[in-house]
C-alpha positions in Angstrom: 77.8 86.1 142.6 74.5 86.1 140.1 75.0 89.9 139.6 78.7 89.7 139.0 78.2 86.7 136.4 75.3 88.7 135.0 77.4 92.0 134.6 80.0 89.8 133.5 78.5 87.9 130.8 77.0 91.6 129.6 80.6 93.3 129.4 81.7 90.2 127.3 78.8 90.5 124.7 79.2 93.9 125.1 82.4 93.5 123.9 82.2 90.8 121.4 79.1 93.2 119.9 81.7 95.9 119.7 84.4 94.2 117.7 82.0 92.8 115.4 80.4 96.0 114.4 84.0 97.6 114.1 84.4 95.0 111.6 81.6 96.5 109.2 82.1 97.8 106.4 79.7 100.7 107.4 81.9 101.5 110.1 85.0 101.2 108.8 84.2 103.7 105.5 83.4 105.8 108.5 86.3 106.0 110.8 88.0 106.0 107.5 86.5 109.3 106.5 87.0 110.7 110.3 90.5 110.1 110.2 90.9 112.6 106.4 88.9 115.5 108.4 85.5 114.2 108.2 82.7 114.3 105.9 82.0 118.1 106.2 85.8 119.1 105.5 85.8 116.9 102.6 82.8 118.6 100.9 84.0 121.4 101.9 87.0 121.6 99.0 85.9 122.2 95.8 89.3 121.8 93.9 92.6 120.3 94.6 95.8 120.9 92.5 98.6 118.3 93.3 102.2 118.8 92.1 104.7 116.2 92.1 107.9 114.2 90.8 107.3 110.3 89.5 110.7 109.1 89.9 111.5 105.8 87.6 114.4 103.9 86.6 114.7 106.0 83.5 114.1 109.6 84.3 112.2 111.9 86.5 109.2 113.7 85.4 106.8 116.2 86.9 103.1 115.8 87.0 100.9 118.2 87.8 97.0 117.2 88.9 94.0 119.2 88.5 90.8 118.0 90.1 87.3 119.8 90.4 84.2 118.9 92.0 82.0 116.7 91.0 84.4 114.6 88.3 86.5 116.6 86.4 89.9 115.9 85.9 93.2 117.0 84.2 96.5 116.1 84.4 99.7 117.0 83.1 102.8 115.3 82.5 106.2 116.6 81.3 109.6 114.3 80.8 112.6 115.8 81.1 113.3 117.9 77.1 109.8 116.9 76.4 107.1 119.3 75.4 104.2 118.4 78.0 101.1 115.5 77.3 98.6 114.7 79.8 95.1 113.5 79.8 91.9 114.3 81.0 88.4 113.6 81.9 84.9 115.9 81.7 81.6 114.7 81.5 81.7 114.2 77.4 84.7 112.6 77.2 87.9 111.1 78.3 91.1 111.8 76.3 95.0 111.6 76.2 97.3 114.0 74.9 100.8 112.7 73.5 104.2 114.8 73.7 103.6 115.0 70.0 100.9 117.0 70.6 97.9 114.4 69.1 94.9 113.9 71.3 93.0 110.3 71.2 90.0 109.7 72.9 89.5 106.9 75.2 85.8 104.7 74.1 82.9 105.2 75.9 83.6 101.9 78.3 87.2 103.3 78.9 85.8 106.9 79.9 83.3 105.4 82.3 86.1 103.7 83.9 88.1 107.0 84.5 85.3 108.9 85.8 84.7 106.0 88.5 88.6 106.3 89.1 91.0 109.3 87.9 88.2 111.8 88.1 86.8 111.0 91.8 87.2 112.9 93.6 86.7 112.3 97.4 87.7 109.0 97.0 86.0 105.5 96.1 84.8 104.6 99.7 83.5 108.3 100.4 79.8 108.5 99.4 80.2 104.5 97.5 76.4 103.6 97.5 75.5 107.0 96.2 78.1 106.4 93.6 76.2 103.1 92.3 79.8 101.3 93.5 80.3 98.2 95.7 82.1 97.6 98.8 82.6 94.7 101.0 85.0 93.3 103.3 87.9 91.1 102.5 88.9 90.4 106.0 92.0 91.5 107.3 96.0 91.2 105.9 99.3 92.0 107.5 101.7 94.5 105.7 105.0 95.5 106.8 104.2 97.5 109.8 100.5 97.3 110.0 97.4 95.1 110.1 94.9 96.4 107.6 91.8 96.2 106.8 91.1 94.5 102.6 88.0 96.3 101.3 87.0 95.4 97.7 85.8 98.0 95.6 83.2 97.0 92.6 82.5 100.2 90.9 79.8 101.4 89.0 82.1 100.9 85.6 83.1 97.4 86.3 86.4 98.3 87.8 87.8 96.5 90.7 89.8 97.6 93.3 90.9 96.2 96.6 92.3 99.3 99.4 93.7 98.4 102.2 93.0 100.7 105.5 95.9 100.9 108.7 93.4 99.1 111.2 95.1 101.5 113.4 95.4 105.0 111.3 92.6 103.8 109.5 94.2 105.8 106.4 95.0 104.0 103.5 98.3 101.7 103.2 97.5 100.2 99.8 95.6 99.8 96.7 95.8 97.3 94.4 93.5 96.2 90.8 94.2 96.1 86.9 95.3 99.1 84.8 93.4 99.8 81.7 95.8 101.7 79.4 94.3 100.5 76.3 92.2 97.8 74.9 95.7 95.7 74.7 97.1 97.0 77.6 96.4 95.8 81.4 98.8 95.6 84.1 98.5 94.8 87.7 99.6 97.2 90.3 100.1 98.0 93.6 100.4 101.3 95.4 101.5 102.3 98.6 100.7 105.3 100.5 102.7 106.9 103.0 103.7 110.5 104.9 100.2 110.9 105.5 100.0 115.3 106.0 97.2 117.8 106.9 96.7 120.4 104.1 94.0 122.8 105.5 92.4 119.9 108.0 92.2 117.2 105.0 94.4 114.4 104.7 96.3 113.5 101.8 99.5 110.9 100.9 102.4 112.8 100.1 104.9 109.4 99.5 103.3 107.4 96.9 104.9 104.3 95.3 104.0 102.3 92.4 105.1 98.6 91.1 103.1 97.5 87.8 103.6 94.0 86.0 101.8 92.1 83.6 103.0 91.1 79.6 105.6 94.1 79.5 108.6 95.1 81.7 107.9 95.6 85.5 108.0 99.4 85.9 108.3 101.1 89.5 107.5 104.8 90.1 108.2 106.5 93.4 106.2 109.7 93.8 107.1 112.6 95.9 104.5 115.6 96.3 105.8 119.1 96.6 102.4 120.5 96.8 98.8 120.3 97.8 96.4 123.5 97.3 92.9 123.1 97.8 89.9 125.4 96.7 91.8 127.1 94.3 90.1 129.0 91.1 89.7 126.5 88.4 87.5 127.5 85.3 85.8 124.1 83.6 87.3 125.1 80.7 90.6 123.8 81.8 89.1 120.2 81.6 87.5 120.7 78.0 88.6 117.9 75.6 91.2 119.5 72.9 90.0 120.3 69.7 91.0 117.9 66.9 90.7 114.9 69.4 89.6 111.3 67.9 
């Protein structure tokens, strides 16, 4: 009876151990990262290129993401009879490109921000300490369909982000924060990721939907990506700030 009580009361602090340390935020930023492919496959891609629709109440419009390692970024954007803008981010400088055609450059405090966000490019919890971000855990909260995992994200910018990770998938269901479109400009948000797909053992979101709100009109985007191509040639050229930008 002592050696069944013994072996007993060592399976239940066996136990209890084991759901505690599943609850770390160590451990979760792992099986996080085991579920995309694992560390290895992540480092392994160099560049990604990501083409989709954003569908909004207004019109559809294509976008067209380039991303190279370590935190280069460029995408494009064109609206339906527009000629295309975009924006972009290289370690000088981070700028925005209207359909007109004129280029402003986002300040120094702005393009800190995007580097920490647009321009990763593994993703904030992949490699956070190295980064100089923050990460602890919120607890858990129930979504439709899932119980996830809150993680806030302090980054090294001053940006905050919370992502929530399927407890079960351990992908990501949601993200939440504050946009910074301008120094006059900041809107809440909430994503949602869904239709989670391998593309060459990595992976990636291929549903993606978007509610913003704050001081101007709530604005929803639905996102649909038609394609995800990894390690494909990309000169650093293509992420150069334009010339005549201010």
């Amino acid at each position: 009876m002592r050696v069944f009580c013994a072996s007993a009361a060592a399976l239940l602090a066996l136990l209890v151990a084991s759901s505690v340390g599943a609850q770390t935020v160590d451990d979760i930023v792992a099986r996080h990262i085991a579920a995309r492919g694992g560390y290895e496959k992540l480092r392994s891609v160099q560049t990604i290129k990501i083409t989709r629709t954003v569908a909004t109440p207004f019109n559809d419009f294509k976008v067209v993401i380039y991303k190279k390692r370590p935190q280069l970024f460029r995408a494009e954007q064109t609206a339906p009879k527009q000629p295309t803008g975009g924006r972009g981010v290289n370690p000088e400088a981070a700028w925005d490109t209207a359909p007109g055609g004129r280029t402003t450059l986002r300040t120094a405090e702005a393009a800190s921000e995007m580097r920490d966000l647009e321009a990763d490019f593994d993703g904030l919890l992949v490699d956070w300490k190295a980064k100089g971000h923050t990460v602890t855990l919120e607890g858990k909260a129930a979504l439709p369909g899932a119980e996830t995992y809150k993680l806030k994200v302090s980054t090294r910018s001053g940006a905050v982000r919370y992502i929530y990770l399927d407890s079960t998938t351990w992908l990501d269901r949601r993200h939440t924060g504050v946009l910074n479109l301008a120094p006059d400009r900041q809107l809440d948000f909430v994503m949602d990721f869904g239709g989670w797909r391998s593309v060459d053992g990595v992976m990636f979101p291929f549903d993606i939907s978007e509610d913003r709100t704050g001081r101007e009109p709530s604005v929803s985007y639905a996102t649909y990506t038609e394609k995800i191509e990894l390690n494909v040639p990309m000169e650093d050229a293509l992420f150069a700030t334009p010339a005549g930008a201010q």
